[in-house]
TIFIDREN-577369 format. One line per field, with one value per residue: x, y, z of N, C-alpha, C, O in turn. Coordinates in Angstrom, 1 decimal. Each point is the difference from the previous one (the first is absolute). Example, Ala and Ser with C-alpha at 12.3 -4.5 7.8 and 13.67 -1.06 7.14 Angstrom:
2
n.u = c(13.2, -1.4)
n.v = c(-5.7, 1.1)
n.w = c(7.8, -1.4)
ca.u = c(-0.9, 0.9)
ca.v = c(1.2, 1.1)
ca.w = c(0.0, 0.0)
c.u = c(0.9, -0.8)
c.v = c(1.2, 1.1)
c.w = c(0.0, 0.8)
o.u = c(1.0, 0.5)
o.v = c(0.0, 1.1)
o.w = c(0.7, 0.1)
***
This chain:
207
n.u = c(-6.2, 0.2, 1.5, -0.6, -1.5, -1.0, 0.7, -2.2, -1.3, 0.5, -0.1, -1.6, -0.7, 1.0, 0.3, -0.1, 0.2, 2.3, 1.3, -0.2, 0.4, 2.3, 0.0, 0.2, -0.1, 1.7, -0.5, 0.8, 2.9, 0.8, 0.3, 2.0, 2.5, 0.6, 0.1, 0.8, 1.2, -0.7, 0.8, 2.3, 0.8, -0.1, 1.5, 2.0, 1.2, 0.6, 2.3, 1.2, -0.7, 1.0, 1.9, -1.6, -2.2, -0.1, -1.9, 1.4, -1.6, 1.5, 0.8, -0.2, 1.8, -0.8, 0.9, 0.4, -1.4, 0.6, 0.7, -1.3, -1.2, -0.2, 0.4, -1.8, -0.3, 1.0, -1.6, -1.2, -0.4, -0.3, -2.2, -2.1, 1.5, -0.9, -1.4, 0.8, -1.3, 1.1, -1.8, 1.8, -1.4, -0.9, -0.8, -1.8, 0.0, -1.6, -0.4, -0.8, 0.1, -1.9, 1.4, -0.7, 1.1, -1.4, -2.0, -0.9, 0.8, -2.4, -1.1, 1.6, -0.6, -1.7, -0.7, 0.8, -0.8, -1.6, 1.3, -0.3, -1.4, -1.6, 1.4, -0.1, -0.7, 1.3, -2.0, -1.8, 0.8, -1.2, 1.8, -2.1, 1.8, -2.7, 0.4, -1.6, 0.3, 1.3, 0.7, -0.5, 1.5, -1.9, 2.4, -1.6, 2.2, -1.7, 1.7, -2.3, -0.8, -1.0, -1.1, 0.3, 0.8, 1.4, 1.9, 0.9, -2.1, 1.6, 1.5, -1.7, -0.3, -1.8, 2.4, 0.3, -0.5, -0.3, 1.5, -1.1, 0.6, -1.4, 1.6, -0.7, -0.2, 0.6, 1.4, 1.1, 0.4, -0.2, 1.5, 1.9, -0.5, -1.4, 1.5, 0.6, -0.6, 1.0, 1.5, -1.9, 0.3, 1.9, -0.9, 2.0, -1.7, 2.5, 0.0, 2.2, -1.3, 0.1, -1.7, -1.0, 1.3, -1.6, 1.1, -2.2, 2.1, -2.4, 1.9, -2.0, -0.2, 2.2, 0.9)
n.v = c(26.4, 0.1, -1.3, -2.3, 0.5, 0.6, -1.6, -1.3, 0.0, -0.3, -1.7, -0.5, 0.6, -1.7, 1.2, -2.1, 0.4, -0.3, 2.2, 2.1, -1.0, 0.5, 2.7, 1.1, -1.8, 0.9, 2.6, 0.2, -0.1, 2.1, 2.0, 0.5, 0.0, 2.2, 0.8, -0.7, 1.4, 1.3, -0.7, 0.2, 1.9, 1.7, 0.3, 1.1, 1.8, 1.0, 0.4, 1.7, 1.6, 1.1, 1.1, -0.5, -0.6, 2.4, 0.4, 0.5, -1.5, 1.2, -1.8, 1.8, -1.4, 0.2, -0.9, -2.3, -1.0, -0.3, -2.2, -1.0, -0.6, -1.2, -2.2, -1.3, -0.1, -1.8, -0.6, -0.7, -2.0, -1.6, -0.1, -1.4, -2.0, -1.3, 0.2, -1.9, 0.2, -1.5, -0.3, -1.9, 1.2, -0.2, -1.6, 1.2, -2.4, 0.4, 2.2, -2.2, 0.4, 0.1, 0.5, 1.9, -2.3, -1.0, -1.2, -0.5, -1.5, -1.3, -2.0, -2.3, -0.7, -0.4, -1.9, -2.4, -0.7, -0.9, -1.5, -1.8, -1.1, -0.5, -0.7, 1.2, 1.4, -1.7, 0.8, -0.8, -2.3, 1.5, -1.4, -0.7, -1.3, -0.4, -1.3, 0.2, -1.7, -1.4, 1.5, 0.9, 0.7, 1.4, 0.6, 0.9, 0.4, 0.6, 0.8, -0.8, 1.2, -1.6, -0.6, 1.7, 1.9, 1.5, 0.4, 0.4, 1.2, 1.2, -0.4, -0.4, 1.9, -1.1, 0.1, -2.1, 2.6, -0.8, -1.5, 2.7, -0.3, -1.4, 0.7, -0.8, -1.4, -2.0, -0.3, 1.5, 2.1, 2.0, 0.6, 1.2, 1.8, 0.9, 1.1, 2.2, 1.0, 0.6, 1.2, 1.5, 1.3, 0.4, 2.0, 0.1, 1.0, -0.2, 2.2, 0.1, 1.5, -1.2, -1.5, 0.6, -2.2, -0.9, -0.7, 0.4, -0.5, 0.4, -1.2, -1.0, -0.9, -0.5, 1.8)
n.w = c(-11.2, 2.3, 0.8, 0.8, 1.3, 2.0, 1.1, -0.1, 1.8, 2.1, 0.7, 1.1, 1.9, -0.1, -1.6, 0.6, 2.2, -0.9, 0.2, -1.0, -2.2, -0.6, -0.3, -2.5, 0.6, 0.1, -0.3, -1.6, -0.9, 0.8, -1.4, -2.0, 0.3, -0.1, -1.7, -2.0, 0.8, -1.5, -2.0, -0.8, 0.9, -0.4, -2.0, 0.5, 0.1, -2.6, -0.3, 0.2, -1.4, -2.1, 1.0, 1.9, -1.0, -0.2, 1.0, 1.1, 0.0, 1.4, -0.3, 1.5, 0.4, 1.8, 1.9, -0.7, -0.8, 2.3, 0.6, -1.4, 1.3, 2.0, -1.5, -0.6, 2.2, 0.1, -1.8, -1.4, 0.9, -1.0, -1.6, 1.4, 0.0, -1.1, 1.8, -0.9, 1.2, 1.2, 0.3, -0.4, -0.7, -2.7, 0.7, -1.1, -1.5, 1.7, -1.1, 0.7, -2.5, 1.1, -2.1, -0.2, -0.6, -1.9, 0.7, 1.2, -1.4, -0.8, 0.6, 0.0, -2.1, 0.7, 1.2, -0.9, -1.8, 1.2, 0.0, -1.9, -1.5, 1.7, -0.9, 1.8, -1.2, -0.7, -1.4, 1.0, -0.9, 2.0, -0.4, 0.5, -0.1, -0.7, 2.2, -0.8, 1.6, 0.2, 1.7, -2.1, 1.1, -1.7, 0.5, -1.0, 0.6, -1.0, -1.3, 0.0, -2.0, -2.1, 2.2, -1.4, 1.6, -0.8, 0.8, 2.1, 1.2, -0.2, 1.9, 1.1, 0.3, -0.4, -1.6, 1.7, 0.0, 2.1, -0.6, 0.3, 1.9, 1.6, -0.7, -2.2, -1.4, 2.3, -1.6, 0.8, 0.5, -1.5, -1.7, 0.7, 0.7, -1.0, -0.8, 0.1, -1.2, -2.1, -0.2, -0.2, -2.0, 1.2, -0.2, 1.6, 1.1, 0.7, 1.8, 0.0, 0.8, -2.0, -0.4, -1.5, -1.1, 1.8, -1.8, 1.1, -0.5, 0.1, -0.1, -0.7, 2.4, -1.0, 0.3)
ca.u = c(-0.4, -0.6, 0.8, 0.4, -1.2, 1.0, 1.4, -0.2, 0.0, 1.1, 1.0, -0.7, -0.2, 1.2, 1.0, 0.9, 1.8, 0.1, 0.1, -1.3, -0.4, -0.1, -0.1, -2.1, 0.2, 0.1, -0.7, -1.3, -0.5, 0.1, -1.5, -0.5, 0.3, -0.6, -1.7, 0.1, 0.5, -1.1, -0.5, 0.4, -0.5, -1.9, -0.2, 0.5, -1.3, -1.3, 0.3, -0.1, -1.6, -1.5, 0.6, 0.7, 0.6, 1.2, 1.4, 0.4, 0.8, 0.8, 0.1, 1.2, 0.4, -0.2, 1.5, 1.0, -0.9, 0.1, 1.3, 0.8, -0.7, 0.9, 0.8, -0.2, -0.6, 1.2, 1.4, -0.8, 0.3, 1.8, 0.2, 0.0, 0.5, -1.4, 0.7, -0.6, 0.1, -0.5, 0.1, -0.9, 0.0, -0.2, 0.9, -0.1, 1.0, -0.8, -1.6, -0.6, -1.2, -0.8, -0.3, -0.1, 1.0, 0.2, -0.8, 0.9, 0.7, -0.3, -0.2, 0.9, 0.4, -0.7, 0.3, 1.2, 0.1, -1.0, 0.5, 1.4, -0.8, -0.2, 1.4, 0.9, 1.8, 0.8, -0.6, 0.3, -0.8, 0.0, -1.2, -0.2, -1.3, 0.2, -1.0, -1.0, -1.8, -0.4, -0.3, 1.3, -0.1, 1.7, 0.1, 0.7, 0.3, 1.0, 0.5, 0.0, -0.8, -0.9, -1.4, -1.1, -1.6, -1.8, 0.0, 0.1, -1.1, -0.3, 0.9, 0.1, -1.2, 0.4, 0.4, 0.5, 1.0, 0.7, 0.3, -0.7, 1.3, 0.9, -0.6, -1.0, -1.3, -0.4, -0.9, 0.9, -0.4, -1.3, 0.7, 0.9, -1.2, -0.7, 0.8, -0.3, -1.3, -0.5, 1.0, -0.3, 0.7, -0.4, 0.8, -0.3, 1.2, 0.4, 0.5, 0.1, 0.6, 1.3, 0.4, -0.4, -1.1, 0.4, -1.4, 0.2, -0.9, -0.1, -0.7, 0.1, 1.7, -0.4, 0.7)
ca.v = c(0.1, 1.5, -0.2, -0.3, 0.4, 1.0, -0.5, -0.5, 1.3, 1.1, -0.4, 0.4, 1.3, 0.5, -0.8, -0.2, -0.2, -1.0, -0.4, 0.0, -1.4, -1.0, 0.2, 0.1, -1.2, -0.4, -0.3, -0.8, -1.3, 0.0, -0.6, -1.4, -2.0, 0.1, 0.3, -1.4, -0.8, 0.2, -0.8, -1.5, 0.0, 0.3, -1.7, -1.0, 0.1, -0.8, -1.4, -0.2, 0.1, -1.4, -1.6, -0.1, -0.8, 0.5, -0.6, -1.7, -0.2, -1.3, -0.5, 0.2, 0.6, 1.6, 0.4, 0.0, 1.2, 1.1, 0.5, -0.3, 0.9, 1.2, 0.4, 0.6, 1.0, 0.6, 0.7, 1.3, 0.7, 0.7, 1.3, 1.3, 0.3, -0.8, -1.1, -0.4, -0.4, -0.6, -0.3, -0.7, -0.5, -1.8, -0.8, -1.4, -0.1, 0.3, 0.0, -0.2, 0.6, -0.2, 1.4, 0.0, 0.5, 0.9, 1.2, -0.1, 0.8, 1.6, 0.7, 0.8, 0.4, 1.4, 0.5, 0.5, 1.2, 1.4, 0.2, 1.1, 1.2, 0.6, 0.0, 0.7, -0.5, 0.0, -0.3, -1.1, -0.2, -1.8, -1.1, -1.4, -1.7, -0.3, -1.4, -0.4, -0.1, -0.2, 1.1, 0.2, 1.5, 0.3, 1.1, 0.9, 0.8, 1.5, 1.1, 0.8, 1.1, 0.0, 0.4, 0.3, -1.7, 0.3, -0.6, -1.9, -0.8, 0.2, -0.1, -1.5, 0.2, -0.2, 0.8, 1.3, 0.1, 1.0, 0.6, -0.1, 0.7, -0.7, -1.4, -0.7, -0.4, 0.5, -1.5, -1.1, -0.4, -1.0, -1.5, -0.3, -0.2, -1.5, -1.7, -0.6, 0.0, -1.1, -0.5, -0.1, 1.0, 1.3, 0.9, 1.2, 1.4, 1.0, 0.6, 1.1, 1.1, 0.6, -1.3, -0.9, -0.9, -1.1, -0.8, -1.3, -1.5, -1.1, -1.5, -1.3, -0.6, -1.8, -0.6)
ca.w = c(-1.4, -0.4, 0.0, -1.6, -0.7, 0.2, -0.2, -1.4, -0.9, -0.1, -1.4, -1.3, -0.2, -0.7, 0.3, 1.0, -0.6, 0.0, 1.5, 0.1, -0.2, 1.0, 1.3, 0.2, -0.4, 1.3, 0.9, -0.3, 0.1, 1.5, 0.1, -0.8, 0.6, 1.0, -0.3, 0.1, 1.2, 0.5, -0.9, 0.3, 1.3, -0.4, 0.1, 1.4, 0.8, 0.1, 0.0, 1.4, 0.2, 0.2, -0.9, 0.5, -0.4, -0.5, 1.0, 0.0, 1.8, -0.1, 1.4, 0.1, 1.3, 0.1, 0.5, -1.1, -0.9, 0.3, 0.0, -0.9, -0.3, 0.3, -0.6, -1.2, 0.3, 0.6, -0.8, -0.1, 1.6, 0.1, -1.2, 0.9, 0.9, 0.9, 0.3, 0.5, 1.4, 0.0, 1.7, 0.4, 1.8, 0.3, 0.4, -1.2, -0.6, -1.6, 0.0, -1.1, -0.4, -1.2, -0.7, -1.4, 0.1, -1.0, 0.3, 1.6, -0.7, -0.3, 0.5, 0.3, -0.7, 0.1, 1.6, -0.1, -1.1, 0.1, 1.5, -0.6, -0.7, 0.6, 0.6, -0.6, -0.5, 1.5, 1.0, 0.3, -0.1, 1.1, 0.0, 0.9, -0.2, 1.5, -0.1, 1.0, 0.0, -1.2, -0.8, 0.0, 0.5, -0.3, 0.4, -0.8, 0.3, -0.7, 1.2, -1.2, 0.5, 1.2, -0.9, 1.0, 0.8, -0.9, -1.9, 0.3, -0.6, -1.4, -0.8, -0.2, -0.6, -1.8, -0.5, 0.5, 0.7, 1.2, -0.9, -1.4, -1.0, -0.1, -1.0, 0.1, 0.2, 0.8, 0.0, 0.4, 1.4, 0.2, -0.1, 1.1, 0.9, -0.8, 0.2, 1.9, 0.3, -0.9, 0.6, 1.0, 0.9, 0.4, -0.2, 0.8, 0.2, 0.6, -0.6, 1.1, -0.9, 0.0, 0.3, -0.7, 0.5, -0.1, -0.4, 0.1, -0.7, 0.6, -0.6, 0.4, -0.2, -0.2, 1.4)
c.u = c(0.0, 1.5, 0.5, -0.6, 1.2, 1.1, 0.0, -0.5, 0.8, 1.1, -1.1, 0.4, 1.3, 1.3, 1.1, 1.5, -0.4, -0.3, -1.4, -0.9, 0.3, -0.3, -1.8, 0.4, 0.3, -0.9, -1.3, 0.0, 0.2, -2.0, -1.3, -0.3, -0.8, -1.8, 0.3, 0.2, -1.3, -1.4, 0.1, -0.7, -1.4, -0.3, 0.1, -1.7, -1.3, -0.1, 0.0, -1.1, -0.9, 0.7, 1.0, 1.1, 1.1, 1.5, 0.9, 0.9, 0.9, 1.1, 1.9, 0.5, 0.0, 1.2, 0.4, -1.0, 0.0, 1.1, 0.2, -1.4, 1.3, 1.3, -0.4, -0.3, 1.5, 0.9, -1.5, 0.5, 1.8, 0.2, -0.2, 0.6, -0.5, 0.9, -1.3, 0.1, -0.7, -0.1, -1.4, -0.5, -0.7, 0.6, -0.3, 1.2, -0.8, -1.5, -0.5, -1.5, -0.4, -0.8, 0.2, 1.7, 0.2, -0.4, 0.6, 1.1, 0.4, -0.4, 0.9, 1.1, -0.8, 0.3, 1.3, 0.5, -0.4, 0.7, 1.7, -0.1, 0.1, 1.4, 0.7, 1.9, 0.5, -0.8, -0.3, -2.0, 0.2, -1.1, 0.3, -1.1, 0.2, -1.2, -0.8, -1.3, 0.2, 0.3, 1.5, 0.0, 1.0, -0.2, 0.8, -0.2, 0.7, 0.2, -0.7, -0.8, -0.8, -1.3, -1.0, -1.2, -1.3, 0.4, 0.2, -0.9, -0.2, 1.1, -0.3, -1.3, 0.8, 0.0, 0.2, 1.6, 0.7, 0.7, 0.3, 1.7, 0.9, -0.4, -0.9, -1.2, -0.7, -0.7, 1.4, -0.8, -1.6, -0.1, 0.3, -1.5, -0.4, 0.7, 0.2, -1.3, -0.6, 1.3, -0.4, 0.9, -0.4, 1.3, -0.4, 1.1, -0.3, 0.6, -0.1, 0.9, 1.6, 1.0, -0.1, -1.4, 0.1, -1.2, 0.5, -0.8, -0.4, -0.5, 0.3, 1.1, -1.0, 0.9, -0.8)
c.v = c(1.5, 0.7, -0.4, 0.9, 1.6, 0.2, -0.3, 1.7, 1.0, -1.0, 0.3, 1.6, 0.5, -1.0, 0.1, -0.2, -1.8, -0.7, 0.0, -0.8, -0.9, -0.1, -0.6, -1.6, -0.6, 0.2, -0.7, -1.4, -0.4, 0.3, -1.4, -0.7, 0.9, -0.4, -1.7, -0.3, 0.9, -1.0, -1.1, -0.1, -0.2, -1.5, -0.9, 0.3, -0.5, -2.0, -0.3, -0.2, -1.1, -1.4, -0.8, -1.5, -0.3, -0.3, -1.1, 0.3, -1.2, 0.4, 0.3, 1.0, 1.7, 0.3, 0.3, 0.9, 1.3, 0.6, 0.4, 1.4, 1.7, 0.2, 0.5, 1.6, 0.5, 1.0, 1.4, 0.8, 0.5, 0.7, 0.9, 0.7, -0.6, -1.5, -1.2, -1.0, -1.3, -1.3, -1.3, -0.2, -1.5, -0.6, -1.4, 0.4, 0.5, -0.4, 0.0, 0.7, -0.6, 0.6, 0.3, 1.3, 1.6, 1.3, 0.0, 0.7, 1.9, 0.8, 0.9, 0.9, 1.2, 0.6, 0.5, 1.2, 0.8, 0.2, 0.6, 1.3, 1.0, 0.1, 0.8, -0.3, -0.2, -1.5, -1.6, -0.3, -1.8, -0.9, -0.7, -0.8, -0.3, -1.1, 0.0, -0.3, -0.5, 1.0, 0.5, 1.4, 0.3, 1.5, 0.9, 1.5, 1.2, 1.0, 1.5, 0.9, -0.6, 0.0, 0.3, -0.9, 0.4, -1.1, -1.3, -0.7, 0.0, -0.3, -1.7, 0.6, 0.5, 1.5, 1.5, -0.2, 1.3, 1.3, -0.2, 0.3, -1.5, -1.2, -0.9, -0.2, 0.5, -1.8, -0.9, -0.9, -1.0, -1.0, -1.2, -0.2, -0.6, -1.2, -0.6, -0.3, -1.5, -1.2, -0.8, 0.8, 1.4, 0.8, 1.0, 1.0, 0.7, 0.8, 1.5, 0.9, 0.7, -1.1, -1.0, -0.5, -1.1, -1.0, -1.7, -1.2, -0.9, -1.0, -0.9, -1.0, -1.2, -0.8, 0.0)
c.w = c(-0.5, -0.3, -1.3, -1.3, -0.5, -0.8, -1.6, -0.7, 0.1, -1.3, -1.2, -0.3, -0.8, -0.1, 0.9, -0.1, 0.7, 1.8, 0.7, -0.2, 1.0, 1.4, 0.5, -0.5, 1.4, 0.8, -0.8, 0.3, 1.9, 0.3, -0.1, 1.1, 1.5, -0.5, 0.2, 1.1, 1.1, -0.5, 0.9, 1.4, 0.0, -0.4, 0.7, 0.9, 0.1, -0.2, 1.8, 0.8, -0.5, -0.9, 1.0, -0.5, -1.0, 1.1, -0.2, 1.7, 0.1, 1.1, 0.0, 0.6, -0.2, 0.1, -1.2, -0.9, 0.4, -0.1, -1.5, -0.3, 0.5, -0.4, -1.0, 0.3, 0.5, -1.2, 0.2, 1.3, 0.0, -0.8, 0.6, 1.0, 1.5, 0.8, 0.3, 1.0, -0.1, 1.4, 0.0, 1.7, 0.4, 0.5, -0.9, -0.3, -2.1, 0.5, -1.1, 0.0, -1.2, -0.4, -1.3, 0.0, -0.8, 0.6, 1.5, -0.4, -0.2, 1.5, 1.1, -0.6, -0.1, 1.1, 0.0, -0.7, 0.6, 1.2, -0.5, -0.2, 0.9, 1.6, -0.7, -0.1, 1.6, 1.1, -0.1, 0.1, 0.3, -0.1, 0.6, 0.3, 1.5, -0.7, 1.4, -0.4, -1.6, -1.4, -0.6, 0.0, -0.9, 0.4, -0.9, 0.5, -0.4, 1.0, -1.0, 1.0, 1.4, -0.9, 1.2, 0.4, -0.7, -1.5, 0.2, -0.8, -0.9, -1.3, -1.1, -1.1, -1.8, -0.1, 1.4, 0.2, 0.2, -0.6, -1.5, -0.9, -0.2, -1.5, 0.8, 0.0, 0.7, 0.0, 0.6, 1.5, -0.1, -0.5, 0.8, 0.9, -0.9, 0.1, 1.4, 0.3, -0.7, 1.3, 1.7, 1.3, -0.1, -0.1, 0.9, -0.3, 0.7, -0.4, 0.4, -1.0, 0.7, 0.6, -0.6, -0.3, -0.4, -0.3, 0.5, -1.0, 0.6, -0.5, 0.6, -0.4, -0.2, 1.4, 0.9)
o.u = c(-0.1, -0.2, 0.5, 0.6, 0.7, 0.1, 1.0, 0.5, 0.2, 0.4, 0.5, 0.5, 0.0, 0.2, 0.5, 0.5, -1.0, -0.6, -0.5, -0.8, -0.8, -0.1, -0.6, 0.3, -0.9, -0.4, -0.9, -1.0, -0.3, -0.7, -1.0, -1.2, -0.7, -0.6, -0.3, -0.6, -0.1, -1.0, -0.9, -0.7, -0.4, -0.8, -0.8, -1.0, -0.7, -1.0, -0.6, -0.2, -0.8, -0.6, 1.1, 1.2, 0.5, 1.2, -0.5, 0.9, -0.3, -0.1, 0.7, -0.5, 0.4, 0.2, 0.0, 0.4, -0.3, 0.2, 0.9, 0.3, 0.4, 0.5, 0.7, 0.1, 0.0, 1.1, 0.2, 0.4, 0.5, 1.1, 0.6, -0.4, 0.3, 1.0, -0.9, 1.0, -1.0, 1.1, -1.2, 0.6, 0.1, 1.0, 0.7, 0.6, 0.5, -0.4, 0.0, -0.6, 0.7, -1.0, 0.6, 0.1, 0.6, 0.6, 1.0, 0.1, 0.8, 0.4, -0.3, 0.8, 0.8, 0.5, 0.3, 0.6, 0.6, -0.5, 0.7, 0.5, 0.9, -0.5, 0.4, 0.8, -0.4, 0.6, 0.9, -0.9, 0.5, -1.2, 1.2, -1.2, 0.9, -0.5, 0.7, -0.6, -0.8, -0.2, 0.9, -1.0, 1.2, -1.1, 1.2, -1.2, 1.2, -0.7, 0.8, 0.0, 0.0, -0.1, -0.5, -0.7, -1.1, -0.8, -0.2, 0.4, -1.0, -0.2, 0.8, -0.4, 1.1, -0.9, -0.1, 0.7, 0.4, -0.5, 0.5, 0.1, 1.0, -1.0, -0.1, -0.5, -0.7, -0.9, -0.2, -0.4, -0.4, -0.7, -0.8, -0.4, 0.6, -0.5, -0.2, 0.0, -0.6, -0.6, 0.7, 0.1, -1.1, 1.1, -1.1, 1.1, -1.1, 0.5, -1.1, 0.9, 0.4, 1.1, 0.6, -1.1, 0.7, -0.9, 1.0, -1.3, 0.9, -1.2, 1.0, 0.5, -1.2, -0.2, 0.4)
o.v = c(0.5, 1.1, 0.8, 0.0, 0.2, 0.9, 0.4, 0.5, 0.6, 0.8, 0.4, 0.2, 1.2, -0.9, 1.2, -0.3, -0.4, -1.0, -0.9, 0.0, -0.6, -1.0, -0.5, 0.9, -0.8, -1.0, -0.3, -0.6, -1.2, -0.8, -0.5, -0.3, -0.8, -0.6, -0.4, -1.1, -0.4, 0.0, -0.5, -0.9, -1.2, -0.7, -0.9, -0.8, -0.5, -0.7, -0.9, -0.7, -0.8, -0.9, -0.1, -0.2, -1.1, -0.3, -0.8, 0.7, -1.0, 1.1, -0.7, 1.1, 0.4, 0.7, 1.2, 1.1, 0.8, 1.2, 0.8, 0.8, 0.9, 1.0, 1.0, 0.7, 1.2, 0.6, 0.8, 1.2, 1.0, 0.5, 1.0, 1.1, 0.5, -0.5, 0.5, -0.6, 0.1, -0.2, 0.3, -0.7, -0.5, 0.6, -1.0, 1.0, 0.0, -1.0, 0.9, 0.2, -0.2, 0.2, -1.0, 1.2, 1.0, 1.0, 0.5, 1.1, 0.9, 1.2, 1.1, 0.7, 0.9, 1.2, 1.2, 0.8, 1.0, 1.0, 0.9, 1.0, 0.8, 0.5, -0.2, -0.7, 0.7, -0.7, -0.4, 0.7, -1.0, 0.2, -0.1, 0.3, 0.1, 0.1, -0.1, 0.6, 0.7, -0.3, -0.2, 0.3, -0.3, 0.4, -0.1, 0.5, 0.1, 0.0, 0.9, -0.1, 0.3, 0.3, -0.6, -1.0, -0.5, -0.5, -0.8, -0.8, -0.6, 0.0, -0.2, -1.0, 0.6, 0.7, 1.2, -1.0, 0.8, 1.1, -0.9, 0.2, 0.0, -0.7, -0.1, 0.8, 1.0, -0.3, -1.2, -1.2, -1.0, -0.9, -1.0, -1.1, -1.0, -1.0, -1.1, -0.8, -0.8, -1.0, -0.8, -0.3, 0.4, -0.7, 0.5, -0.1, 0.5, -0.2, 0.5, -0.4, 0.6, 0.3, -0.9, 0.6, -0.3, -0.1, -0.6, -0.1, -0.8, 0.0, -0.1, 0.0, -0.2, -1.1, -0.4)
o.w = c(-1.1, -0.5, -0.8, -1.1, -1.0, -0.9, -0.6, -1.0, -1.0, -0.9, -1.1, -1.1, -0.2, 0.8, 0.1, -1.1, 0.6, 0.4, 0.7, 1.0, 0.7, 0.7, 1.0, -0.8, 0.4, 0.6, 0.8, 0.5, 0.3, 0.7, 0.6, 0.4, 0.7, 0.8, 1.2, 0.2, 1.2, 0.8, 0.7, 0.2, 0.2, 0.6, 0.2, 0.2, 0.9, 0.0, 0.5, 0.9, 0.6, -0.7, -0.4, 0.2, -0.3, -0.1, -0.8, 0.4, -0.7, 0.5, -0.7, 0.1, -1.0, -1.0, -0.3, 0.2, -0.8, -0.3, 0.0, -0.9, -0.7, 0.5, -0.3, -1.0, 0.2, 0.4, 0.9, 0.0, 0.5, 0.1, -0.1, 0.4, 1.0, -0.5, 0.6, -0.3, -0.7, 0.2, 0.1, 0.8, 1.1, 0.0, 0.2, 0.3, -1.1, 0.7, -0.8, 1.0, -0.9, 0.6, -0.5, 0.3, 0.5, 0.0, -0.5, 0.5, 0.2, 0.3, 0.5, 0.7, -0.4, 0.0, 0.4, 0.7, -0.3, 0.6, 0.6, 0.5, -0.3, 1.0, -1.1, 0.6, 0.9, 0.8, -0.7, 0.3, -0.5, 0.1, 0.2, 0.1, 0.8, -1.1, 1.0, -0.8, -0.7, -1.1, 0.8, -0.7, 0.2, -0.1, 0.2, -0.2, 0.4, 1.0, -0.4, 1.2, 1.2, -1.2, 1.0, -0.4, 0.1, -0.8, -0.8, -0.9, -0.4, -1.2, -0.9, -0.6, -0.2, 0.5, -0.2, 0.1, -0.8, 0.1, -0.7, -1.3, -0.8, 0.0, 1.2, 0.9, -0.4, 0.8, -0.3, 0.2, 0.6, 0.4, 0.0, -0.1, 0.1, 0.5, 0.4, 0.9, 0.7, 0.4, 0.6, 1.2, -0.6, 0.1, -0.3, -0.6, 0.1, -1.1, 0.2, -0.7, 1.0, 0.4, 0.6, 0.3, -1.0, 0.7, -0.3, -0.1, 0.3, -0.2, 0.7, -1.1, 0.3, 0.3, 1.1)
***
């Protein structure tokens, strides 16, 4: 806001050439949709928190939803120059879950993004589905900086993040940890500087 705010008074103070409008026009409305898409998070959240019954659970195979989650995630990865990797190690022919498809959705849609986001040009971002014990294991993996073993605990906590120069919130991850959680799952991480890191999804299989 402080930004937009900025931006609205330097065009008051005189008049401007044409290009200039559009330029402070631009960054206001790239602010705009960032202040909303921090809005829209803070709502999810607190719908996550005390409205569980906003969910709708229903019953369908994880295999085919994941996969179509990581093609949608395959053209952002190739503007970057990014490869993504993909390795069922199940031996089901399809693992069924029962879950609130929309919000499951989001929440790997965060992991993933935040695992592009952070890979640099060249480099490759690996996933893989593993089934045991009832449980479906998903594994997403970036080849990015890394996170120190002091900020691990903290990365899943509302409006942090590691680093202060990269876009965003700082509310993706603790998202993604509320829905696993409403999900009857858990989300861990690992992560070694100058190596990556890798978040595991864990939820209950209907197999």
């Amino acid at each position: 806001m402080t930004i937009i705010q900025g931006e609205a008074e330097l065009l008051l103070r005189k008049e401007r050439t044409k290009q200039e409008y559009q330029q402070a026009l631009k960054i206001v409305a790239e602010e705009s949709q960032r202040v909303l898409k921090t809005i829209d998070d803070l709502l999810l959240l607190t719908k996550l928190g005390y409205q569980p019954e906003a969910f709708k659970f229903e019953q369908f195979d994880f295999i085919e939803f994941f996969n179509e989650i990581v093609e949608q995630n395959r053209l952002s990865a190739a503007n970057k120059g990014i490869g993504i990797r993909v390795n069922l190690q199940s031996t089901d022919p399809s693992l069924m879950i029962k879950a609130d498809r929309l919000h499951l959705r989001r929440l790997f849609f965060n992991i993933i993004s935040n695992a592009i986001k952070f890979t640099p040009e060249g480099g490759c971002v690996d996933m893989r589905i593993e089934h045991e014990h009832h449980k479906i294991i998903s594994y997403i993996s970036d080849s990015g900086p890394g996170i120190a073993s002091e900020n691990l605990k903290k990365i899943f906590e509302e409006f942090y993040r590691a680093d202060k120069n990269t876009p965003g919130s700082g509310l993706g991850l603790s998202i993604a940890n509320s829905i696993a959680k409403i999900h009857q799952g858990e989300i861990q991480v690992e992560s070694q500087l100058g190596r990556g890191t890798t978040f595991r999804v864990i939820l209950p299989s209907q197999n």
